[in-house]
Backbone as a printed PyTorch tensor [residue, N CA C, xyz], in Angstrom:
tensor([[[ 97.3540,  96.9470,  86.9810],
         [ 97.0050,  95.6190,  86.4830],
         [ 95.6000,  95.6760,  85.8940]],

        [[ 95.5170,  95.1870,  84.7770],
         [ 94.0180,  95.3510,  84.0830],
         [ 93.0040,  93.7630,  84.9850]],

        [[ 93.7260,  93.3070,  85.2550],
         [ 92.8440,  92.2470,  86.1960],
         [ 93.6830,  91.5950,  87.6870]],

        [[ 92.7520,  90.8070,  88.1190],
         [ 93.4340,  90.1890,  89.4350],
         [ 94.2840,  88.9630,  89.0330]],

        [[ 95.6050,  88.7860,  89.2950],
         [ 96.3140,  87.7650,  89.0300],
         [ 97.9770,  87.6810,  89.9340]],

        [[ 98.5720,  87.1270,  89.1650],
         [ 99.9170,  86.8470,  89.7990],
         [100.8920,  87.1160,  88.1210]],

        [[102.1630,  87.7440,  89.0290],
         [103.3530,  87.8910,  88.1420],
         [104.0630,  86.8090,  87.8620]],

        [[104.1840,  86.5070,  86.9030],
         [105.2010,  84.8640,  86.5340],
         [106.2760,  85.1880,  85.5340]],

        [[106.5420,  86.3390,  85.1320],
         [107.3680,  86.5820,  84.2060],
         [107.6730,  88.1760,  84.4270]],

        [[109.0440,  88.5760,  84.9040],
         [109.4480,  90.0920,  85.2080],
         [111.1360,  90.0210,  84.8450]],

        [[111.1930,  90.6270,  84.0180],
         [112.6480,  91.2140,  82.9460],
         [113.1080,  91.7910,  82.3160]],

        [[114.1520,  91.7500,  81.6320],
         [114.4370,  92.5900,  80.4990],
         [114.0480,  91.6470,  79.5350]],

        [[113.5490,  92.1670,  78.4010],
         [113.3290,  91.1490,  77.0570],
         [112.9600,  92.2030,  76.2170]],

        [[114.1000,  91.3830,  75.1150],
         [114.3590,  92.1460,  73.7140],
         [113.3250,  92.8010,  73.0430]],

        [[113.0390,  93.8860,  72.7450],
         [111.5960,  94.5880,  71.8800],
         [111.3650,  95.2780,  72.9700]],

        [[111.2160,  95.0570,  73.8900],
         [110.3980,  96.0320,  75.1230],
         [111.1360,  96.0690,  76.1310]],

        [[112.3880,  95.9180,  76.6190],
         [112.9630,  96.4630,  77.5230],
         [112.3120,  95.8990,  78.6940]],

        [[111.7840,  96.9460,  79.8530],
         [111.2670,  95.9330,  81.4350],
         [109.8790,  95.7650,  80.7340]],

        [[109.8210,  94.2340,  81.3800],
         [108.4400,  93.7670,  80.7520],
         [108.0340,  92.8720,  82.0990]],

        [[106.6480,  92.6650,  82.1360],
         [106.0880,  92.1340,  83.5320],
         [105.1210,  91.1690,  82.4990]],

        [[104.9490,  90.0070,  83.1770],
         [103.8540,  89.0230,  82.4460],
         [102.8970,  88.8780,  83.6620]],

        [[101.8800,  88.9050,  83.4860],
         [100.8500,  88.2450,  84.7150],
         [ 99.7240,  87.2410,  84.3630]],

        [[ 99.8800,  86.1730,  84.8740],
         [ 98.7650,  85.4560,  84.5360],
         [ 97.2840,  85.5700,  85.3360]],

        [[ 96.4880,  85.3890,  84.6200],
         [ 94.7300,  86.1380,  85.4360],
         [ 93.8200,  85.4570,  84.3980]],

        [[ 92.6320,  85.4180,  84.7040],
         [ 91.3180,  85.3180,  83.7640],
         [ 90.5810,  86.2320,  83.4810]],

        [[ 90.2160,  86.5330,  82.2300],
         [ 89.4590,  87.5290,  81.4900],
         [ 88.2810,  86.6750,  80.7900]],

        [[ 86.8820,  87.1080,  81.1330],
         [ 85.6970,  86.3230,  81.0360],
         [ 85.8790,  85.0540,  81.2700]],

        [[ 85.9040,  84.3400,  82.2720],
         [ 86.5210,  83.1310,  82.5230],
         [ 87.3880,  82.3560,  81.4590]],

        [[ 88.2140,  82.8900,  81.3960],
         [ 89.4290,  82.1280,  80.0690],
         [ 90.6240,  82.8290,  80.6960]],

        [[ 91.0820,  81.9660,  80.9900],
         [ 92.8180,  82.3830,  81.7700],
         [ 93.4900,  83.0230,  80.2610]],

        [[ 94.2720,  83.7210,  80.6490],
         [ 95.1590,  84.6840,  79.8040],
         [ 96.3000,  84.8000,  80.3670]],

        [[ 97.6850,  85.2710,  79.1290],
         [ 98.5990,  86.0310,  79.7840],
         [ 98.7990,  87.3850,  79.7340]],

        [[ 98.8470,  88.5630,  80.2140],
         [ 98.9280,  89.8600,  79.6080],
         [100.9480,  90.2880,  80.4120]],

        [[101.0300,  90.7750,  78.7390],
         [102.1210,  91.2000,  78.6980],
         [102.0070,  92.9130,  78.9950]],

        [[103.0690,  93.6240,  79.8020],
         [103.2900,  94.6850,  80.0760],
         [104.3460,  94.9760,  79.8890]],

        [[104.5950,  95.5470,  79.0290],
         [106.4270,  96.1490,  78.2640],
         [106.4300,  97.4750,  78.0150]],

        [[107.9780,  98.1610,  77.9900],
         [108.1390,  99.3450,  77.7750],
         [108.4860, 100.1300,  79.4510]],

        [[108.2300,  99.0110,  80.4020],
         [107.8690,  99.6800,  81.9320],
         [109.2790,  99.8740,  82.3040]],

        [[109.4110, 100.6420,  83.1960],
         [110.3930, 100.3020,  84.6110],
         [110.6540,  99.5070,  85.5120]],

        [[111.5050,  98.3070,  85.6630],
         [111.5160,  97.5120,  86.5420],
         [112.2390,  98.1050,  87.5950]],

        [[112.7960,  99.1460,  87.5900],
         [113.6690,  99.8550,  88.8820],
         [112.4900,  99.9800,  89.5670]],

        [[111.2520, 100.9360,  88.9900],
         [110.2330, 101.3110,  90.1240],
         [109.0360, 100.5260,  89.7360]],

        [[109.0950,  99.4220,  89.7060],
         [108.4180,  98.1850,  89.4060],
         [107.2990,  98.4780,  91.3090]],

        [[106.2730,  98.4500,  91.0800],
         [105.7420,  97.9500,  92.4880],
         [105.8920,  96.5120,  93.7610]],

        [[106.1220,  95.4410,  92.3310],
         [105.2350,  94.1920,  92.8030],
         [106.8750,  93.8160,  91.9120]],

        [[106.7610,  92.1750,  93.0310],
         [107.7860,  91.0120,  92.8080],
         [107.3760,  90.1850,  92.0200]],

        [[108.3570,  89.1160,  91.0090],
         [108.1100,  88.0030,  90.6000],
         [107.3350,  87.1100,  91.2380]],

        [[105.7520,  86.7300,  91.2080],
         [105.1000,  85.6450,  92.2860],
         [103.9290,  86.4190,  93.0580]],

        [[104.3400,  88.0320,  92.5820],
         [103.0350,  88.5880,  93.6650],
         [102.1690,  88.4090,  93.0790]],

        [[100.8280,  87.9200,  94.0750],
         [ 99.3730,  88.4250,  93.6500],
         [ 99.2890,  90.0550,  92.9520]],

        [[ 98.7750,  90.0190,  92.0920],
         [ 97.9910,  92.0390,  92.0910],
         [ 96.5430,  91.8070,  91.8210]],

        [[ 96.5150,  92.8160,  92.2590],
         [ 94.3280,  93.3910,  91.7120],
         [ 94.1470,  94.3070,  90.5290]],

        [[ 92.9980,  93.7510,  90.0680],
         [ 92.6490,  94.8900,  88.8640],
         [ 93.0130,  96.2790,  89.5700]],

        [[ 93.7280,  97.1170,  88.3680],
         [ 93.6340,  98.5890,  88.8950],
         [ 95.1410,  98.9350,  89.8440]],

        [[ 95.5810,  97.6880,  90.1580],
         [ 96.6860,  98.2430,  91.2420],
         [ 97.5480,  98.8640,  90.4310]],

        [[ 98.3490,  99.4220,  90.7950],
         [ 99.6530, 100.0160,  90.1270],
         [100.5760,  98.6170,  90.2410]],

        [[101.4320,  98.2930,  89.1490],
         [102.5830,  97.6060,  89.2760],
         [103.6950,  98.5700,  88.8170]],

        [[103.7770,  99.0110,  87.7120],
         [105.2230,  99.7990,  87.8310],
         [104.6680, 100.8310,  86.7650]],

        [[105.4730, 101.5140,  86.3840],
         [105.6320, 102.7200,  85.6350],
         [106.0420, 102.5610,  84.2100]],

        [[105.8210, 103.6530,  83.2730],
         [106.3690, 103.5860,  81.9940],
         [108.0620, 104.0310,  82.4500]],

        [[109.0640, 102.6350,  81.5440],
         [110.4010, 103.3300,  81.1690],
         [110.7560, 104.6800,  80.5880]],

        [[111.6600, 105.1400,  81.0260],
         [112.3600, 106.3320,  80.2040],
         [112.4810, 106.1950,  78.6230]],

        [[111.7750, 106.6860,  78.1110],
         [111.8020, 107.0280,  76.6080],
         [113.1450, 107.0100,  75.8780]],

        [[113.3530, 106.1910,  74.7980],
         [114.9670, 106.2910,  74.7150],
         [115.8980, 105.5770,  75.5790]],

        [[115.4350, 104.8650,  76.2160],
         [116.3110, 103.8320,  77.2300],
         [116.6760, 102.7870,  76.9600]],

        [[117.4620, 102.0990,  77.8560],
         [116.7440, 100.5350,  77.9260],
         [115.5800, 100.1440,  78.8500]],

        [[115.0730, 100.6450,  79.2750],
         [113.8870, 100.1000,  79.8090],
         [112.6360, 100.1520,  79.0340]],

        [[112.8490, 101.0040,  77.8000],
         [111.8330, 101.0460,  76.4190],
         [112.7570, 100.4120,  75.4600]],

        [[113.9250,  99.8630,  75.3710],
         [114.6210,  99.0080,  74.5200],
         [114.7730,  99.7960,  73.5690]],

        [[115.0990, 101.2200,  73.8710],
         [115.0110, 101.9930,  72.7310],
         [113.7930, 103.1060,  72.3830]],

        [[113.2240, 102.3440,  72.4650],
         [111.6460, 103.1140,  71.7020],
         [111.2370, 104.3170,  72.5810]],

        [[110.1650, 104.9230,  72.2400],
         [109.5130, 106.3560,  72.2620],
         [109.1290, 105.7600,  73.9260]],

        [[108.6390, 106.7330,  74.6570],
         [108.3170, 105.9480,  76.0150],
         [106.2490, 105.7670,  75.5780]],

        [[105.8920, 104.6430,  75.9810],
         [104.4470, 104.2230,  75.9580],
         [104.7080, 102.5950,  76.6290]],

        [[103.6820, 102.0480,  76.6940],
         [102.8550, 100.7520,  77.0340],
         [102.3430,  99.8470,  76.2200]],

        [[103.5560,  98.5210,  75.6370],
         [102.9010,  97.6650,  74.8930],
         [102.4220,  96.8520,  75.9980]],

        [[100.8440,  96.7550,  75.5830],
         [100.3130,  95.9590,  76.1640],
         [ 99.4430,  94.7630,  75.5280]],

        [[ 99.7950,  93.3410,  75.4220],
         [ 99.4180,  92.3300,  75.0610],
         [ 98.5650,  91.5290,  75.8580]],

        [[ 97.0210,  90.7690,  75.2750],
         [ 96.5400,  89.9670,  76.0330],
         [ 96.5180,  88.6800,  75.5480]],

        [[ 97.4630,  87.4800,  75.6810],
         [ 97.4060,  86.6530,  75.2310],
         [ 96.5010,  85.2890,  75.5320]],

        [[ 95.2430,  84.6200,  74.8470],
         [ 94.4430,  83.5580,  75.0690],
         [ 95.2840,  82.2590,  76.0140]],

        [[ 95.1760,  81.8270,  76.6250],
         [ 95.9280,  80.7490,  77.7410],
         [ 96.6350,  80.6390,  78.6210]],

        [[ 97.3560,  80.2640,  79.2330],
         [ 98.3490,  80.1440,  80.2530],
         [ 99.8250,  80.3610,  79.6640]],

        [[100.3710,  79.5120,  78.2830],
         [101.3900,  80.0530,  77.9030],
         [102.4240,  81.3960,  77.8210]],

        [[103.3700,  81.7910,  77.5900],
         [103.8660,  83.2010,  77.6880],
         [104.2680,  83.3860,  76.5100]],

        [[103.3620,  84.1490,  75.6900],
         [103.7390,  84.3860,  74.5230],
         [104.5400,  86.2560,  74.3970]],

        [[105.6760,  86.3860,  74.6670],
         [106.1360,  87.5530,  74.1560],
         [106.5570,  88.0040,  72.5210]],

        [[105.8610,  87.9210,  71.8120],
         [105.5880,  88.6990,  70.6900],
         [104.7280,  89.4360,  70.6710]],

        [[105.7350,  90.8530,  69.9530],
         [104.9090,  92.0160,  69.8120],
         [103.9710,  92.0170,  68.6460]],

        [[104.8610,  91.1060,  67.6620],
         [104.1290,  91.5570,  66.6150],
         [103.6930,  89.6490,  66.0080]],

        [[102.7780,  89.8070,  65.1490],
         [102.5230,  88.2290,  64.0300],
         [102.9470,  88.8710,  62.8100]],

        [[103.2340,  87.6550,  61.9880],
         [103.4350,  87.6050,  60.8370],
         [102.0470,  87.8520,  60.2730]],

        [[101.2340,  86.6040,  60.7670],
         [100.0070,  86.0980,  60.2820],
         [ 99.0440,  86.4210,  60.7020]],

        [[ 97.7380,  87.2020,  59.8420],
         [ 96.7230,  87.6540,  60.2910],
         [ 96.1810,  86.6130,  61.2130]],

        [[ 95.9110,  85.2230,  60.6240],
         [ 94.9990,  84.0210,  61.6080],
         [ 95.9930,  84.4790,  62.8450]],

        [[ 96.9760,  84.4250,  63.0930],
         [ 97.6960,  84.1240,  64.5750],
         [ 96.6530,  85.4520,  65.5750]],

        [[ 96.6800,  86.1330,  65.2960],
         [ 95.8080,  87.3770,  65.5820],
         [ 94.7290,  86.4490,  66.6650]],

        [[ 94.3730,  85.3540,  66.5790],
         [ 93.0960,  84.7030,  66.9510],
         [ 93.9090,  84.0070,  68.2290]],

        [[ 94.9750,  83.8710,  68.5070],
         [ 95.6630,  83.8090,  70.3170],
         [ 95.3190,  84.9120,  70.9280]],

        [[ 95.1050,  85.8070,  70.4630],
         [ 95.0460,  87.0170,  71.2110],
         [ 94.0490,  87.8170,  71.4380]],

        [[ 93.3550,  88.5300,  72.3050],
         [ 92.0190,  89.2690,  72.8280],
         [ 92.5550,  90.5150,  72.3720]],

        [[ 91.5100,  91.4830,  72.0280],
         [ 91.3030,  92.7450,  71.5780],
         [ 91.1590,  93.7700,  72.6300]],

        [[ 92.0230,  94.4200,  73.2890],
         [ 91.7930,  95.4150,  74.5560],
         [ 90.5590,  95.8100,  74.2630]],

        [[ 90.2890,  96.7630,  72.7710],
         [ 89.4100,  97.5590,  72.3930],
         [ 88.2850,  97.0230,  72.7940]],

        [[ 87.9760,  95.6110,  72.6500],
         [ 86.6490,  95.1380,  72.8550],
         [ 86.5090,  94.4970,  74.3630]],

        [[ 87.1620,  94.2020,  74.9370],
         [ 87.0870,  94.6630,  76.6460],
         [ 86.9680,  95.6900,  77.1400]],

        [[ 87.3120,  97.0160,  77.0690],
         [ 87.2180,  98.3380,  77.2020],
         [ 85.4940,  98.0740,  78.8340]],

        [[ 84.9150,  98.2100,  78.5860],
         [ 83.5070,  97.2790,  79.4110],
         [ 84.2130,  97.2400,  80.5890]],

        [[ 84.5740,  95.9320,  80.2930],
         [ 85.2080,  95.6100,  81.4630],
         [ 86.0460,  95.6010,  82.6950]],

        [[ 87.0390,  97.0310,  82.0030],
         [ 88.0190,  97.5260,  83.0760],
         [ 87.2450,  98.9920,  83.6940]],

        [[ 86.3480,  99.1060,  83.3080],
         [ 85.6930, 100.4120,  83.4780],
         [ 84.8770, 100.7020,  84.5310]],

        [[ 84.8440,  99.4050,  85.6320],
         [ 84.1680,  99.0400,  86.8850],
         [ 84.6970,  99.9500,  87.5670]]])
């Protein structure tokens, strides 16, 4: 888990196969961060658990699966601005870009 929060969203969903949502705050601004591409077989943590920065929740899916919905095996990982659950991987629109936080420029922050 890149921060301390709770799971509110754990499934299969289209584009990414097992995907975990957790809601948490990043510089005091609640967020949602999406975790797709994973394993929900060896998922750690339940729908509703607390986690901590750093814990393990689950694993990357099998490459070529459905638990990568197909795709190469890696970690889409999304940080979305608010409480909402936004699962899109991708925008159309450059402005939409502005719901969303830049891992790259947190980098700082998980590095405690």
């Amino acid at each position: 888990a890149i921060c301390d929060g709770k799971i509110i969203k754990k499934g299969f969903v289209s584009g990414y196969g097992g995907a975990m949502v957790e809601q948490c705050q990043i510089e005091n601004q609640p967020v949602t961060v999406i975790y797709g591409h994973i394993s929900l077989e060896n998922s750690k943590v339940g729908l509703g658990n607390s986690v901590k920065q750093k814990e393990i929740i689950s694993f990357l899916g099998r490459g070529e699966s459905p638990e990568t919905d197909g795709e190469r095996k890696h970690l889409h990982l999304g940080i979305h601005k608010g409480q909402e659950i936004d699962l899109r991987g991708y925008v159309k629109q450059k402005e939409e870009l502005g719901q969303w936080l830049d891992f790259q420029t947190l980098t700082s922050l998980f590095m405690k």
